[in-house]
C-alpha positions in Angstrom: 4.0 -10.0 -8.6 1.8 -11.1 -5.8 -0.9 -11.9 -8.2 1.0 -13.9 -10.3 2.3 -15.8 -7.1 -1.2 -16.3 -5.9 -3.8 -16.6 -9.0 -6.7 -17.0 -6.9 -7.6 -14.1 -4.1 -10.9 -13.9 -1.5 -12.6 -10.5 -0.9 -15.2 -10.2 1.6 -17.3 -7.2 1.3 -19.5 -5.4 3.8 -22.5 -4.2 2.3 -25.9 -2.0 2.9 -28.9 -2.3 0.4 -31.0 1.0 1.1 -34.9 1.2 0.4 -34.4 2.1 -2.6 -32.4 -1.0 -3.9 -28.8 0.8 -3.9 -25.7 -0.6 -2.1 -23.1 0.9 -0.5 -19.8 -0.5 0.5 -19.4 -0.6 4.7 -16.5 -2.7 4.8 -14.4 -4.9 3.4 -12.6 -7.7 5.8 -10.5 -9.7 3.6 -8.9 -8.9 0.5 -6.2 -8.1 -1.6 -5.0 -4.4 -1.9 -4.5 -4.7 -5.3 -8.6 -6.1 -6.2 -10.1 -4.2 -3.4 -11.0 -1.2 -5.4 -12.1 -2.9 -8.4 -14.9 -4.8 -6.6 -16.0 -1.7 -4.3 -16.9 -0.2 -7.8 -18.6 -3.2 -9.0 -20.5 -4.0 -6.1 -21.6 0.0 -6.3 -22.9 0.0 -9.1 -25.3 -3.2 -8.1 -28.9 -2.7 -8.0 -31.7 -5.2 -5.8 -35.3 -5.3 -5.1 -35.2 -3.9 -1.7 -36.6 -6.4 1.1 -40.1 -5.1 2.3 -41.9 -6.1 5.4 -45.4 -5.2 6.2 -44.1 -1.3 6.7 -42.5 -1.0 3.6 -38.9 -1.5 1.7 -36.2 -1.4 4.1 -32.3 -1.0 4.6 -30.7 -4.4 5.2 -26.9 -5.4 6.0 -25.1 -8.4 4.5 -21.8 -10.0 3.5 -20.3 -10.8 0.0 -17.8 -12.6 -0.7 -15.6 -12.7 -4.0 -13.5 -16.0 -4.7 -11.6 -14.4 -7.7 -9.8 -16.9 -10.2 -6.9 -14.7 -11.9 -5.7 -15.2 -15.4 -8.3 -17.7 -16.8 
């Protein structure tokens, strides 16, 4: 029901990309119950180029945020 109320939903996700390219879900600080879980598995399942500095790849921390469009 609340999705057919509100077609359009925001989910802000709290991410780490490790060394090796791999994210992991920290957080997520807005969202809607019901879509929550479905972007923590897609967001898993990612895969980046780690960031490197002049010691190597390295873990970094960011935000990503999901403005959904329902039903189009």
């Amino acid at each position: 029901l609340y999705l057919k109320i509100n077609p359009q939903a925001v989910v802000r996700v709290k991410a780490r990309i490790n060394e090796a390219g791999d994210v992991t879900v920290t957080g997520i600080t807005d969202g809607n119950p019901l879509l929550n879980s479905a972007v923590r598995g897609a967001v898993t399942q990612w895969k980046f180029t780690p960031v490197r500095d002049d010691s190597g790849p390295r873990c970094v921390d960011t935000e990503i945020t999901f403005a959904l469009k329902l039903g189009q």
